[in-house]
Steps between C-alpha positions, in 0.01 A plus 500: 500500500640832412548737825284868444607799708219674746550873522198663703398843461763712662843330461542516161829701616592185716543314126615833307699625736666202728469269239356261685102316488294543815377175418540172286266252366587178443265239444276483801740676730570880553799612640530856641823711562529642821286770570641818733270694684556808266267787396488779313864622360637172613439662879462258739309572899711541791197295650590116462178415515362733214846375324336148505145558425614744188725136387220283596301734276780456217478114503077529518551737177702242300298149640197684335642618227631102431111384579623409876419594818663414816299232548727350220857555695675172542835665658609798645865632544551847689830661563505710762710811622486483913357185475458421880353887573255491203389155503123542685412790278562323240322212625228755556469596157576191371217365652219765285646319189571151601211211586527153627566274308853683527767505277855373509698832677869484512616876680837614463703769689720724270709798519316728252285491214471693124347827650634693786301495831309197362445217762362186294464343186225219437536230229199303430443187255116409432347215357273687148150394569 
């Protein structure tokens, strides 16, 4: 099966710019880059927990735009910045996004991450209903 690339409204400059796809389908699977809790001008919150609700957003954007939902994640990886001190908000958040039957979840502590001041990056790979 050939793979297609999933570009959702709004990071077309992820593609153009980075040169990389927000998303890849490949037969019945999807796999998502990581997704940084950045806004507007590539900004991202001083507020972890608005940081991880604007990437959960990101990943929410490009499930949909593949035909997926969350509902369809079959593993999770996060990297973390201050893993140990931003753990439960992320949990928090993660949590408004996430349902049982849970994914696989593999979290990594790291040193830093593409953008300045951002704390995690989320990595999904869904089964394509």
């Amino acid at each position: 099966m050939a793979k297609d690339v999933v570009i959702p409204k709004g990071m077309e400059a992820y593609y153009n710019d980075f040169h990389f796809a927000p998303a890849i389908k490949d037969g019945d699977r999807l796999y998502c880059s990581g997704q940084i809790g950045v806004g507007e001008g590539y900004k991202v919150s001083d507020d972890p927990e608005a940081q991880f609700t604007q990437a959960f957003e990101h990943v929410k954007s490009t499930l949909e735009a593949a035909g997926a939902s969350f509902d369809d994640v079959v593993e999770m990886t996060t990297f973390h910045v201050d893993l140990q001190k931003n753990i439960q908000a992320f949990m928090k958040v993660k949590d408004n996004y996430m349902a049982d039957p849970y994914p696989a979840w593999t979290a990594i502590g790291i040193t830093e991450l593409a953008f300045p001041g951002a704390l995690v990056e989320i990595k999904i790979i869904a089964r394509l209903p």
